[in-house]
DRENPA-3360 file (N, C-alpha, C; in nm, 2 decimals, always signed):
BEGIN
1 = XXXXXXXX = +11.42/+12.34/+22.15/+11.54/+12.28/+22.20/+11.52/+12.19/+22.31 ~ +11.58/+12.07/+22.33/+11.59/+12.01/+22.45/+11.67/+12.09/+22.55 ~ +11.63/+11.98/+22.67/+11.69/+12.06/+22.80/+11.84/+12.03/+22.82 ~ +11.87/+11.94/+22.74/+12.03/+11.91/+22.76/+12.12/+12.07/+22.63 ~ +12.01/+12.08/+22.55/+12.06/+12.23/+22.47/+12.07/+12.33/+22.58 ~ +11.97/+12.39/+22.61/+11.95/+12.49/+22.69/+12.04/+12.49/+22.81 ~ +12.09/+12.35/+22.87/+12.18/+12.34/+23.01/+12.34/+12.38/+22.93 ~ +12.39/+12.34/+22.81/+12.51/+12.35/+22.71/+12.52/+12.53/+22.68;
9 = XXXXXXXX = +12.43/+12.57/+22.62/+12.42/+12.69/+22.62/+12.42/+12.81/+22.73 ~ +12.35/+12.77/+22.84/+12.37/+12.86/+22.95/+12.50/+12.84/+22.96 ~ +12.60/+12.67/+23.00/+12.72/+12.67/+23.10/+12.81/+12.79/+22.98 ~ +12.82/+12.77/+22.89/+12.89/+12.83/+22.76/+12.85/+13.01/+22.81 ~ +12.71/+13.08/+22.79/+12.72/+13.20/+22.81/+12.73/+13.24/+22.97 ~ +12.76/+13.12/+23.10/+12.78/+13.20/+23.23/+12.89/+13.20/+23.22 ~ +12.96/+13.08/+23.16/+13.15/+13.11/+23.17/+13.19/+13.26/+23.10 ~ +13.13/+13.28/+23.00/+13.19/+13.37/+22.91/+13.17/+13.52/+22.95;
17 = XXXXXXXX = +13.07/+13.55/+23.02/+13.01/+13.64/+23.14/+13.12/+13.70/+23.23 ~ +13.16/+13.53/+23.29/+13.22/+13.56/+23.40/+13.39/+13.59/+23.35 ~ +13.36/+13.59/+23.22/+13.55/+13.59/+23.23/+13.48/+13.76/+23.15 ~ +13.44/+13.80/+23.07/+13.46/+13.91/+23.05/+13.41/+14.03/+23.16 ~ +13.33/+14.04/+23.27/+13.33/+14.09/+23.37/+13.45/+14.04/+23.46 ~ +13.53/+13.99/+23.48/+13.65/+14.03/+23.48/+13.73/+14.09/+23.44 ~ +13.78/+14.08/+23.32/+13.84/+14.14/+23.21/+13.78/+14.26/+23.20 ~ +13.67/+14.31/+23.23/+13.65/+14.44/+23.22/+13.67/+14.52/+23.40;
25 = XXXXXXXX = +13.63/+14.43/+23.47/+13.63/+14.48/+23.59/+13.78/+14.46/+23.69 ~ +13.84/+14.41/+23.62/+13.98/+14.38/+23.73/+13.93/+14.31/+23.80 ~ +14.05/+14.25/+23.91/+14.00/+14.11/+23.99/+14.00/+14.17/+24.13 ~ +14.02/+14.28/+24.17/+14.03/+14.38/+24.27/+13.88/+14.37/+24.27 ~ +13.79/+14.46/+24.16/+13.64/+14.49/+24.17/+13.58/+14.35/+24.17 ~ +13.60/+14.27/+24.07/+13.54/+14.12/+24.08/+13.52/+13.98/+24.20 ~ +13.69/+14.04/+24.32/+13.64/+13.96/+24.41/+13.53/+14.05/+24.55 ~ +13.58/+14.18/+24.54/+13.48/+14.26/+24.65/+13.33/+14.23/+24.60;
33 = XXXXXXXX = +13.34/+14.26/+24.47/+13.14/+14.29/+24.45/+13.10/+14.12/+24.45 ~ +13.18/+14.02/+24.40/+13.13/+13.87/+24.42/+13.17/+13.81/+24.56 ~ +13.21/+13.90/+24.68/+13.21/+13.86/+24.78/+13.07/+13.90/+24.88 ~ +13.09/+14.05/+24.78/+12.92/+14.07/+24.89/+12.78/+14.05/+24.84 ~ +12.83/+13.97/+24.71/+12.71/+13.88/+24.64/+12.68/+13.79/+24.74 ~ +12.77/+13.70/+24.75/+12.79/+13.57/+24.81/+12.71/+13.59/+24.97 ~ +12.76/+13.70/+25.03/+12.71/+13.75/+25.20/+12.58/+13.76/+25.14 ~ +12.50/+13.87/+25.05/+12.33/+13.91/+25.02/+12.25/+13.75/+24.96;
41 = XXXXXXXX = +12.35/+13.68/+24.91/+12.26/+13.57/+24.88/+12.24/+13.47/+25.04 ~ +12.33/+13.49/+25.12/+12.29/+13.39/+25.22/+12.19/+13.48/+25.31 ~ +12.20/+13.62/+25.32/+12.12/+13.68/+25.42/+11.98/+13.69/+25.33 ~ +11.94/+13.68/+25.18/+11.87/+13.65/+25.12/+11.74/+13.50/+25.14 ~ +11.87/+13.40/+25.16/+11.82/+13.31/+25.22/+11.75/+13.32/+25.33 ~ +11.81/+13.35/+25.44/+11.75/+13.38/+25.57/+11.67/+13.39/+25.57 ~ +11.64/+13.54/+25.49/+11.49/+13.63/+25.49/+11.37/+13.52/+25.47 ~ +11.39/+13.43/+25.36/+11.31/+13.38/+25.29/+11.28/+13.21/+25.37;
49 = XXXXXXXX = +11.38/+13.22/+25.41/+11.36/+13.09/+25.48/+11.30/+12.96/+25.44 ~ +11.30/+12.90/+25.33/+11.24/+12.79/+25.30/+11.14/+12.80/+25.23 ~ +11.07/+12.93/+25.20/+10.90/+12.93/+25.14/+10.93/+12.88/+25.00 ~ +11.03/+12.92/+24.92/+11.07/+12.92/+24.80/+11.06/+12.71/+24.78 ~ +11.09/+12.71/+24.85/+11.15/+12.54/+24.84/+10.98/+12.49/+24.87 ~ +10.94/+12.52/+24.97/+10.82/+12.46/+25.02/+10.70/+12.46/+24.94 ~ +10.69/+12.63/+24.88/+10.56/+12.65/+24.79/+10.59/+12.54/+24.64 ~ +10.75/+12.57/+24.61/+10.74/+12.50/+24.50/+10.73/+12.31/+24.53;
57 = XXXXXXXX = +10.74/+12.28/+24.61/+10.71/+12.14/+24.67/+10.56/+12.13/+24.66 ~ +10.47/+12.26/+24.74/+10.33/+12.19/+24.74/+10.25/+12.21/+24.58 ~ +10.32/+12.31/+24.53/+10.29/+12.34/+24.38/+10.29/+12.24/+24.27 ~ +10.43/+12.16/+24.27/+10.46/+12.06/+24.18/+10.36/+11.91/+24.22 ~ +10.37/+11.89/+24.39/+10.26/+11.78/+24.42/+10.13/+11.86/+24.40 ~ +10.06/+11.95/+24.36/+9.94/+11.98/+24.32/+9.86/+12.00/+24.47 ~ +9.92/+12.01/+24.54/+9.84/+12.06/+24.70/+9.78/+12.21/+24.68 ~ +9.87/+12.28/+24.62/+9.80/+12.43/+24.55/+9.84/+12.43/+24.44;
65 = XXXXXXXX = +9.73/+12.49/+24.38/+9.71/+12.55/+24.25/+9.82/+12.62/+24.16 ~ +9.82/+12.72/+24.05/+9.86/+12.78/+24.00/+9.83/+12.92/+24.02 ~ +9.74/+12.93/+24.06/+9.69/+13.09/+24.09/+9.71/+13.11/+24.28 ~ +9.70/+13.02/+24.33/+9.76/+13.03/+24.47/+9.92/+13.06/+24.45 ~ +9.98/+12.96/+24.37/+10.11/+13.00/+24.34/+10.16/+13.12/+24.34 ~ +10.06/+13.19/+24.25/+10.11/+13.34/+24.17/+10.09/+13.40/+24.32 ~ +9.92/+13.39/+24.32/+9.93/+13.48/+24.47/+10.04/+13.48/+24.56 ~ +10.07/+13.35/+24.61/+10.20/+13.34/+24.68/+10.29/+13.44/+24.69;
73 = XXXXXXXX = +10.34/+13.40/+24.53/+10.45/+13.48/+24.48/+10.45/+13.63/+24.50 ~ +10.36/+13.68/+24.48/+10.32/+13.84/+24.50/+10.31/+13.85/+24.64 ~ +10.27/+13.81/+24.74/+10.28/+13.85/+24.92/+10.41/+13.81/+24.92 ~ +10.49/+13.73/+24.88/+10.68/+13.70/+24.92/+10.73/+13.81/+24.83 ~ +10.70/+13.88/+24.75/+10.76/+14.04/+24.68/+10.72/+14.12/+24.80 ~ +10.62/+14.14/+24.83/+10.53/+14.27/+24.93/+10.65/+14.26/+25.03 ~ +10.64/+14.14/+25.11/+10.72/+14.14/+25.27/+10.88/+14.15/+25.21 ~ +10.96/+14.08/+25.07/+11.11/+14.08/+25.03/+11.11/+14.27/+25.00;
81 = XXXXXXXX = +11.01/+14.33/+24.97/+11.05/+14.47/+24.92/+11.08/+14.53/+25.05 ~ +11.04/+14.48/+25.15/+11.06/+14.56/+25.30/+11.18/+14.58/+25.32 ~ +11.26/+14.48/+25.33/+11.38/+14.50/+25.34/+11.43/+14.56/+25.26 ~ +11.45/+14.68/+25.15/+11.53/+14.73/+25.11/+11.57/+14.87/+25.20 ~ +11.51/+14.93/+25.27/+11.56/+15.01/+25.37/+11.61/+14.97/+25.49 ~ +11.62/+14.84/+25.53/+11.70/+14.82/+25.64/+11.83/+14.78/+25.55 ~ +11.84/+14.74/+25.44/+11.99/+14.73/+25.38/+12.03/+14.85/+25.30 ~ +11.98/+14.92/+25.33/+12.04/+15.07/+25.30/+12.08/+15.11/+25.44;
89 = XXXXXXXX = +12.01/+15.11/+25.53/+12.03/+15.14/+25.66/+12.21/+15.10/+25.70 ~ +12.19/+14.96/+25.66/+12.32/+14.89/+25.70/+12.40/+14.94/+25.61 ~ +12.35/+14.98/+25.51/+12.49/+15.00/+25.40/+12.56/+15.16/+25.44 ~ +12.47/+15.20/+25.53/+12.50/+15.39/+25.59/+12.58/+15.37/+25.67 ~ +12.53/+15.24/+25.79/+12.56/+15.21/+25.89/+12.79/+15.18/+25.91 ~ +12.79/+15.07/+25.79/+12.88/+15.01/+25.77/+12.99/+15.10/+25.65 ~ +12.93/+15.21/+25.62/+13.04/+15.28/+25.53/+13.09/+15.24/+25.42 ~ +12.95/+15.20/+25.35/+12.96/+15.12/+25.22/+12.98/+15.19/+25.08;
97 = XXXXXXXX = +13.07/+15.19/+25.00/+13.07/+15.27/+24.90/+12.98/+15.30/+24.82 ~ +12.91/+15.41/+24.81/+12.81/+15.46/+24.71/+12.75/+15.36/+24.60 ~ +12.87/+15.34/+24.55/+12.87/+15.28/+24.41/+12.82/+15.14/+24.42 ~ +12.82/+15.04/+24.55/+12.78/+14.92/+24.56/+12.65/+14.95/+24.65 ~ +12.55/+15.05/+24.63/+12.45/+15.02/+24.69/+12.38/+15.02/+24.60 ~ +12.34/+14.96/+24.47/+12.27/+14.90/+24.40/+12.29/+14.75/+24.45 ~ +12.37/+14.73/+24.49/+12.31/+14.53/+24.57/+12.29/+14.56/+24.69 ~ +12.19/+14.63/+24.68/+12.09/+14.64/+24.83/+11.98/+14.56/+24.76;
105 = XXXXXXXX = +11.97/+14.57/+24.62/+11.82/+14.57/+24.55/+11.83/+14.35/+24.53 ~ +11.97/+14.33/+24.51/+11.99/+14.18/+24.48/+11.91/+14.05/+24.53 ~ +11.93/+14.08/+24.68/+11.87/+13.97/+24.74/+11.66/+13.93/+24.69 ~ +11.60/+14.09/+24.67/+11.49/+14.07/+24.64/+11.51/+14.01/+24.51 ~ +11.53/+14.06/+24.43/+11.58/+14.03/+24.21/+11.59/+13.86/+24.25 ~ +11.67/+13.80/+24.33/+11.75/+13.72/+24.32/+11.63/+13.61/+24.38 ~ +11.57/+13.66/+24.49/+11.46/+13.57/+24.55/+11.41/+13.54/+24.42 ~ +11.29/+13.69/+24.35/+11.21/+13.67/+24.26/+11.25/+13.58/+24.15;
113 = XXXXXXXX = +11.33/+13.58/+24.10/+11.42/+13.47/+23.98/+11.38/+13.32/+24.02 ~ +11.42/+13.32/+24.17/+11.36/+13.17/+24.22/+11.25/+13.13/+24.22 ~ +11.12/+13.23/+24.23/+10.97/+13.19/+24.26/+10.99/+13.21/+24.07 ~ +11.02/+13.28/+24.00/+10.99/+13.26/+23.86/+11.04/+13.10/+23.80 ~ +11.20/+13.08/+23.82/+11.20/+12.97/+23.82/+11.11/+12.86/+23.87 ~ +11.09/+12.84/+24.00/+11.00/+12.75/+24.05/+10.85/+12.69/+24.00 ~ +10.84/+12.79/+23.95/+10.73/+12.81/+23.86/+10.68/+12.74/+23.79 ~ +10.80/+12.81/+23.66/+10.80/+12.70/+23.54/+10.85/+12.57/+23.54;
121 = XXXXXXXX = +10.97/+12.54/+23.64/+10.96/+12.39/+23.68/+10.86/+12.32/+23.64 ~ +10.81/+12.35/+23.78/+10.68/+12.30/+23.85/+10.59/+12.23/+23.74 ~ +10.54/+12.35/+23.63/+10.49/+12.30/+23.54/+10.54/+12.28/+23.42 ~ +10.67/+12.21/+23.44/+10.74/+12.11/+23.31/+10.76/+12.21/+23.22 ~ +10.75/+12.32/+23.24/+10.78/+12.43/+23.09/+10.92/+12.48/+23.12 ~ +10.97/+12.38/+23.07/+11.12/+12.39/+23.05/+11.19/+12.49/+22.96 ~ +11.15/+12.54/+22.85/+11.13/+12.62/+22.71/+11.15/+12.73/+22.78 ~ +11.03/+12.78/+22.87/+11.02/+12.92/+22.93/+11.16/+12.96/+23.02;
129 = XXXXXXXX = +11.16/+12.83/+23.12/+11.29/+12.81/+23.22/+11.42/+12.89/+23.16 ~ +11.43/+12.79/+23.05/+11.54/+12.83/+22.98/+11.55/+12.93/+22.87 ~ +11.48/+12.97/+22.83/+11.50/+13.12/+22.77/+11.53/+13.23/+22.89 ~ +11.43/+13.22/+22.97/+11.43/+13.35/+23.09/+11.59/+13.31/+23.14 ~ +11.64/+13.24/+23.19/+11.81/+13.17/+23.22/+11.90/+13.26/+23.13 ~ +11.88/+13.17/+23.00/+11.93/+13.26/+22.84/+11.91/+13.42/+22.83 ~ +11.80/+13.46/+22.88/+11.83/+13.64/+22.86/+11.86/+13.68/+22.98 ~ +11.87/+13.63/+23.06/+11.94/+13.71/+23.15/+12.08/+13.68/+23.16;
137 = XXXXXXXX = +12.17/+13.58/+23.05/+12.28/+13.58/+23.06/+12.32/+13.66/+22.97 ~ +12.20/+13.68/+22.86/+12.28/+13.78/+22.76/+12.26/+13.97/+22.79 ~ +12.13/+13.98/+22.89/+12.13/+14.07/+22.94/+12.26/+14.17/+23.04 ~ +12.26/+14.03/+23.15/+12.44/+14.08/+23.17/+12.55/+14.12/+23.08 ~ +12.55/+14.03/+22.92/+12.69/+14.03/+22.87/+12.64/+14.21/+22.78 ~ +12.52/+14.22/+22.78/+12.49/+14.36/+22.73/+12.50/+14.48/+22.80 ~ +12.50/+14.43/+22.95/+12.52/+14.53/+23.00/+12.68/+14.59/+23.06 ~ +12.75/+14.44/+23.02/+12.90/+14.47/+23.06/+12.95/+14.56/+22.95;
145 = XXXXXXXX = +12.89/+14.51/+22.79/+12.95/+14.58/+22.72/+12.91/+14.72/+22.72 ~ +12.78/+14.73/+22.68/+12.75/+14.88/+22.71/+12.83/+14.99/+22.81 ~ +12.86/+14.92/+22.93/+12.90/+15.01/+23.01/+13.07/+15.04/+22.99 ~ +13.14/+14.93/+22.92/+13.23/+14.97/+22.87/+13.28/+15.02/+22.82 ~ +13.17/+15.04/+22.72/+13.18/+15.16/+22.55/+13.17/+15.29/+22.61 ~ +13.08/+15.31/+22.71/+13.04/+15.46/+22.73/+13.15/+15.44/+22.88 ~ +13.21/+15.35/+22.92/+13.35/+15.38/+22.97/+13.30/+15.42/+23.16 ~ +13.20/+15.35/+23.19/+13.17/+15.34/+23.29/+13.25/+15.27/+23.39;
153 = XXXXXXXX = +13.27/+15.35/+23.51/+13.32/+15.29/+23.61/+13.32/+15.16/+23.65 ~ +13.42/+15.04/+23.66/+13.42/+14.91/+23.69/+13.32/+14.88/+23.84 ~ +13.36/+14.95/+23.90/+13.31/+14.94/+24.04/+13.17/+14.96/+24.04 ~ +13.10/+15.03/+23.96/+12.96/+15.08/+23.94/+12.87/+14.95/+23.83 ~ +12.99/+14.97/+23.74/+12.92/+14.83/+23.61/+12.91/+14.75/+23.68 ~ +12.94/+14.66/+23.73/+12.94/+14.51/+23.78/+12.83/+14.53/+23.84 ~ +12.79/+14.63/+23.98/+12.70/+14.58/+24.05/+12.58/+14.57/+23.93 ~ +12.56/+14.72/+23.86/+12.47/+14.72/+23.80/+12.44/+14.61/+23.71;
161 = XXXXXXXX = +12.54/+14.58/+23.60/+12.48/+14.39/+23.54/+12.46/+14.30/+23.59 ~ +12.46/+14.27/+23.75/+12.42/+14.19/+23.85/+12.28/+14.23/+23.86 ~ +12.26/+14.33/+23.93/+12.15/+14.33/+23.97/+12.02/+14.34/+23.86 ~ +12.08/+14.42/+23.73/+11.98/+14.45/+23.66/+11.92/+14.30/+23.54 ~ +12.08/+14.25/+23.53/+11.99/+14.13/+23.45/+11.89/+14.01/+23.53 ~ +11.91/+14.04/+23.70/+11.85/+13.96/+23.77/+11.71/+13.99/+23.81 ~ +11.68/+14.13/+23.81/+11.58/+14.23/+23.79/+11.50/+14.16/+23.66 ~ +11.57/+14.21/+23.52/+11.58/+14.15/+23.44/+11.45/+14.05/+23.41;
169 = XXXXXXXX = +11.50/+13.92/+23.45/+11.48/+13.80/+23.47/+11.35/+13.76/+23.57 ~ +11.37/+13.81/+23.65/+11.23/+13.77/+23.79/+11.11/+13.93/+23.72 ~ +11.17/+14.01/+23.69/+11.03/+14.08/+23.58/+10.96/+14.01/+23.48 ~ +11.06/+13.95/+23.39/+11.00/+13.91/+23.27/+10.94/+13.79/+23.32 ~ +10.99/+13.70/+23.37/+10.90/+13.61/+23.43/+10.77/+13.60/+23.47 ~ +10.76/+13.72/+23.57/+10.67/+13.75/+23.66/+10.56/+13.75/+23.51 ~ +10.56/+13.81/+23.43/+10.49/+13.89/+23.35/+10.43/+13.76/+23.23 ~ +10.55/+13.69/+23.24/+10.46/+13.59/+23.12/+10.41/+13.46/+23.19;
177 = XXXXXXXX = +10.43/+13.45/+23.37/+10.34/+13.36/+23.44/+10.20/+13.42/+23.41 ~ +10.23/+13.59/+23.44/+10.05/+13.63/+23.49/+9.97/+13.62/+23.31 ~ +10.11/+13.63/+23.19/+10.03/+13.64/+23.06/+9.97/+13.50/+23.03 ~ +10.04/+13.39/+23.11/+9.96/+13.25/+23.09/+9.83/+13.26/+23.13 ~ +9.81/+13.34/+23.26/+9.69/+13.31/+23.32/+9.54/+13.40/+23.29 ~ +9.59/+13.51/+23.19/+9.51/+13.57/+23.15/+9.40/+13.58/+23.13 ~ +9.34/+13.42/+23.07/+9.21/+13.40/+23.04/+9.17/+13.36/+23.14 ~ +9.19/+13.37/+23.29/+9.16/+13.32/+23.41/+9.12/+13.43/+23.49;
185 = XXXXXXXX = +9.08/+13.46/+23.52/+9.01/+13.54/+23.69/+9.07/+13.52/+23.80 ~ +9.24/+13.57/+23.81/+9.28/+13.51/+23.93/+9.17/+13.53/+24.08 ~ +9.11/+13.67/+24.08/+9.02/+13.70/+24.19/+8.93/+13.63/+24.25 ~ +8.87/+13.56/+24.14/+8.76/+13.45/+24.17/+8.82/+13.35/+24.25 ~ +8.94/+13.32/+24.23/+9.00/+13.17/+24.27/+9.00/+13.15/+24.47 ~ +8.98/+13.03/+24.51/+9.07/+13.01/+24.65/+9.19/+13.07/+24.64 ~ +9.23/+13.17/+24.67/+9.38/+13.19/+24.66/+9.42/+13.16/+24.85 ~ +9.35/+13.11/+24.94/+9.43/+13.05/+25.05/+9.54/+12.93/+24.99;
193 = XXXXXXXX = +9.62/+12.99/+25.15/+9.74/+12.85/+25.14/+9.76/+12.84/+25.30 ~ +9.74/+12.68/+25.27/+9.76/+12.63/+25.40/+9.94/+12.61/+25.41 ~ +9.95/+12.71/+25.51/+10.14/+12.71/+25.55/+10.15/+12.66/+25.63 ~ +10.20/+12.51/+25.60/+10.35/+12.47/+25.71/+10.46/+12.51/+25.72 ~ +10.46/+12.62/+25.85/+10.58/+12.65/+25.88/+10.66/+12.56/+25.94 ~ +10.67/+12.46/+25.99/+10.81/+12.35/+26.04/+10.83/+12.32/+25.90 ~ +10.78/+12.25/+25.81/+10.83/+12.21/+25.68/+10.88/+12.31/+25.61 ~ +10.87/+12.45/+25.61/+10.95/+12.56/+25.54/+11.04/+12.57/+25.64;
201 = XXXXXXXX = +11.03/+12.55/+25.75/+11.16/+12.60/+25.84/+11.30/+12.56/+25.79 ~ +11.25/+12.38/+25.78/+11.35/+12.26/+25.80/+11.41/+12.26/+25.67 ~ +11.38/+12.33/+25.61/+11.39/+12.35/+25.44/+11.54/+12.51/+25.45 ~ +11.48/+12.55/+25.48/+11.52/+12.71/+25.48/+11.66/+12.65/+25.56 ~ +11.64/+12.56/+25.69/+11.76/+12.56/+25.71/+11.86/+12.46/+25.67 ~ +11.82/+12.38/+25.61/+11.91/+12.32/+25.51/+11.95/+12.39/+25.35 ~ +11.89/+12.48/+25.33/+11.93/+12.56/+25.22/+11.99/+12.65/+25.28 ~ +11.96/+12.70/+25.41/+12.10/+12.79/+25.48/+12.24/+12.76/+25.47;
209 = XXXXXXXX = +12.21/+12.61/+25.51/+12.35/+12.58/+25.53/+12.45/+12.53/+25.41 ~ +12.36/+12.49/+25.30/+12.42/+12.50/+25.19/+12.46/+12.61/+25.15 ~ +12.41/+12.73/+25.17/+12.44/+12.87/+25.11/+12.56/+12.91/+25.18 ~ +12.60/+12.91/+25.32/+12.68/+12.90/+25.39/+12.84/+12.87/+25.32 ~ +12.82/+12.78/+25.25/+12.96/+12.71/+25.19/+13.01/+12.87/+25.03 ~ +12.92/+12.91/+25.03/+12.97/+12.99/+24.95/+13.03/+13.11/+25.01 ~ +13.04/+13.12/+25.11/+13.11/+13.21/+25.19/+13.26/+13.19/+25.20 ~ +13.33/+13.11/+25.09/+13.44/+13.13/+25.10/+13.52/+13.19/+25.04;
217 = XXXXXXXX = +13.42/+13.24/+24.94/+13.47/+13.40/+24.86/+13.53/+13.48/+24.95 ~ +13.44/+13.55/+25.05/+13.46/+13.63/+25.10/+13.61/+13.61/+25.21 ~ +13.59/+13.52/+25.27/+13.68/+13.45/+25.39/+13.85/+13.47/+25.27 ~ +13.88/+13.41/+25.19/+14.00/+13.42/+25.12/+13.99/+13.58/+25.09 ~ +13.90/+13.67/+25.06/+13.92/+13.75/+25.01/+13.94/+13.87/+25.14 ~ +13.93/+13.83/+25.21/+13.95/+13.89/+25.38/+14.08/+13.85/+25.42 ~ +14.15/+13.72/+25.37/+14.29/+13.69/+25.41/+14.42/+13.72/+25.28 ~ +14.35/+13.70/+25.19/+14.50/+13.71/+25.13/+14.42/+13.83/+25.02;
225 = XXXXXXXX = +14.37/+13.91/+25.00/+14.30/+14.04/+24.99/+14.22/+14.03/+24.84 ~ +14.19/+14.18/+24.81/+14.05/+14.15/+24.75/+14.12/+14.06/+24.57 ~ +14.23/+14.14/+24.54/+14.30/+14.07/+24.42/+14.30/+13.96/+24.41 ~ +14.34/+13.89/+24.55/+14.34/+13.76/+24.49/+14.20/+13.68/+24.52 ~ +14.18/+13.74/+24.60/+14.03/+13.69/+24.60/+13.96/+13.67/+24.44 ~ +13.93/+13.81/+24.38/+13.90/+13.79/+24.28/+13.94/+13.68/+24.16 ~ +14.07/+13.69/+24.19/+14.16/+13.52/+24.09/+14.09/+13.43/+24.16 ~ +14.03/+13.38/+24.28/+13.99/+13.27/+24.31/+13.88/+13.22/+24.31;
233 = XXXXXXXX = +13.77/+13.36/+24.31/+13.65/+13.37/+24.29/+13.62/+13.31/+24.12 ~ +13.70/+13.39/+24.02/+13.69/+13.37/+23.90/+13.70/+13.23/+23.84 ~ +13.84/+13.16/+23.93/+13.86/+13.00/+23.91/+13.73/+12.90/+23.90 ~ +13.68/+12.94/+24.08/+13.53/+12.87/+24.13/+13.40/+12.93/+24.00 ~ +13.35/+13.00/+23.95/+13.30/+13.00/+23.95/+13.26/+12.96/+23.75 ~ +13.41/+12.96/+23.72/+13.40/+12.89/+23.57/+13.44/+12.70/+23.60 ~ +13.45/+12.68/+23.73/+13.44/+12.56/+23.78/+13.27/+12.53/+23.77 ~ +13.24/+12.62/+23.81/+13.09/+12.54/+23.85/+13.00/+12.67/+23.83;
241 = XX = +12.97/+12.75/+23.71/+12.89/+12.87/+23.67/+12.76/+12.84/+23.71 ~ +12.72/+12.98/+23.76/+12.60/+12.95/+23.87/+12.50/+12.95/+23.77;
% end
């Protein structure tokens, strides 16, 4: 398939995603759990600050390798898995419903999808890009239905098809980067990387601030409440499916 198939097909299965996790979830559950999507992808950001942007910058100009890449990739899992007990911590802290601490796990899932994506960019394998994209949209729409049939809590389903097709996605990934490399010896390799941190900085915070603008889920859904939040969240986001 070309890449103009694969771009047609994704917008077609995130719209259709997004309207039947609504339709299953009410617009009550739909704008809370896509508001504190929206907050874990910017404090996601933070965490990561620019590396995602930077490594795939030196990767694509060929400054590092492919097996520095991977390496990369695996120390930015090691230090992103840390944080999962300070967002438990906060989720104790702040009297978070039970049922939405499965997107404690998001922001890492959600990083790793990026270094998977970045990846395959990088090296023009568009094919891979877009299948890994493709099952993780149909992995969500499998998991909406499943939890429907066996009649699973709205409030519980949603986080879970979030997080899990995103999980999903930055696994399978992970797995058929390291299955490319197979016939290679990552061990043997230079796996140093020379880090500029001002150039990841100035990155991170320009992708901050773009992440920033999505915070207006939350903000409408703080003023005129979580219902209608969710009608507005649902509008934006079959406007422009992520």
């Amino acid at each position: 398939m070309t890449v103009l198939s694969y771009q047609i097909i994704l917008f077609g299965l995130t719209a259709i995603n997004f309207l039947i996790s609504a339709r299953f979830s009410g617009a009550l559950v739909f704008g809370l759990t896509y508001s504190a999507v929206a907050i874990l992808s910017v404090l996601a950001d933070m965490i990561d600050f620019g590396r995602i942007t930077w490594i795939y910058r030196e990767f694509a100009s060929e400054r590092v390798d492919k097996f520095q890449f991977i390496n990369y990739w695996r120390l930015r899992f090691k230090v992103l898995i840390k944080i999962t007990p300070i967002l438990l911590l906060l989720c104790l802290l702040l009297n978070v419903k039970i049922e939405n601490w499965i997107l404690i796990f998001y922001p890492i899932s959600w990083l790793m999808v990026n270094y998977a994506q970045s990846f395959f960019s990088a090296k023009s394998d568009f094919h891979t890009s877009g299948f890994l994209n493709i099952a993780e949209r149909v992995c969500f729409a499998g998991f909406i239905f499943i939890g429907f049939y066996w009649q699973i809590e709205p409030s519980f389903l949603l986080p879970i098809a979030i997080v899990g097709s995103t999980s999903f996605h930055s696994t399978l990934g992970a797995l058929i980067a390291h299955y490319k490399l197979k016939e290679d010896k990552l061990m043997y390799r230079n796996l140093r990387v020379n880090f500029d941190r001002s150039a990841a900085n100035a990155m991170g915070f320009r992708s901050l601030l773009t992440d920033l603008l999505v915070l207006d889920l939350p903000v409408v859904n703080s003023f005129l409440g979580s219902k209608n939040g969710g009608l507005y969240g649902l509008g934006i986001k079959l406007r422009n499916p992520m």
